[in-house]
C-alpha positions as CSV (number, residue, x, y, z in Angstrom):
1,X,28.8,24.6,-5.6
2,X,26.1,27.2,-6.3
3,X,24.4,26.4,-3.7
4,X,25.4,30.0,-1.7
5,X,23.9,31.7,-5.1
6,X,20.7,29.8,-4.4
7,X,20.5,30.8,-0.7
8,X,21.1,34.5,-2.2
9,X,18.2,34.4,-4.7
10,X,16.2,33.1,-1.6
11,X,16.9,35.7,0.4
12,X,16.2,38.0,-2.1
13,X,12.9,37.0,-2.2
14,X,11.2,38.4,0.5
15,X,8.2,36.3,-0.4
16,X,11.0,33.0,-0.4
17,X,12.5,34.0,2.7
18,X,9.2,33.5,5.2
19,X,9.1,29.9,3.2
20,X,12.6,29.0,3.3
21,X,12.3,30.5,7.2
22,X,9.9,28.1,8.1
23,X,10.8,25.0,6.1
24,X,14.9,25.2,6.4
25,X,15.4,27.3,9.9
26,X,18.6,25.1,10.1
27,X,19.7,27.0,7.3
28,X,19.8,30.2,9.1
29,X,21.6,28.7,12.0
30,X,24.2,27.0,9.6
């Protein structure tokens, strides 16, 4: 159920957001 919070803290990292970019782009288009 936290799962929005851990996309947040992800996005807040700009360092996490290139990684998370690259690994989940699905999560973007979700």
């Amino acid at each position: 159920m936290h799962f929005d919070d851990y996309k947040t803290i992800q996005f807040h990292r700009r360092e996490r957001v290139l990684y998370v970019t690259f690994n989940r782009p699905e999560v973007l288009n979700a």
